[in-house]
C-alpha angles and dihedrals in degrees: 000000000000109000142185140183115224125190133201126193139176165089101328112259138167111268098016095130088034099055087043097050091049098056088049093043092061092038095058103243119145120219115220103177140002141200129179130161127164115223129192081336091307110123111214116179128169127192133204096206132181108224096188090109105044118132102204122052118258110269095047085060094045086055091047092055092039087055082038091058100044087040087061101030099263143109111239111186114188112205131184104237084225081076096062084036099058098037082057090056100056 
């Protein structure tokens, strides 16, 4: 199982989780575990996903969620799970 952490952050508004979600819902990536606080009106989710079933390569999904988060206000960063892996091992 291929997975990735993504992490979105920033000022509370109304759909953030929804408008996420659905883009990872039709492109056919499985959330395994999700965490979201707010925070003095700042909005910080992070996301365990499973990404066997994506329909678009990596980086094209990483440029989608980067357009996703200007588009509502936010900052969404798409990491490989290789990378907290490896950085555990050193």
């Amino acid at each position: 199982m291929k997975k990735a952490i993504i992490t979105v952050v920033g000022k509370d508004s109304v759909g953030i989780i929804a408008k996420v979600c659905t883009y990872l819902a039709e492109t056919g990536v499985n959330i395994l575990d999700i965490s979201q606080t707010i925070t003095g009106g700042y909005f910080n989710m992070m996301m365990i996903c499973d990404l066997t079933g994506n329909k678009k390569d990596f980086l094209a999904m990483q440029d989608d969620l980067t357009r996703l988060g200007e588009e509502i206000g936010t900052v969404i960063r798409v990491q490989d799970e290789a990378i907290f892996e490896s950085m555990h091992r050193i």
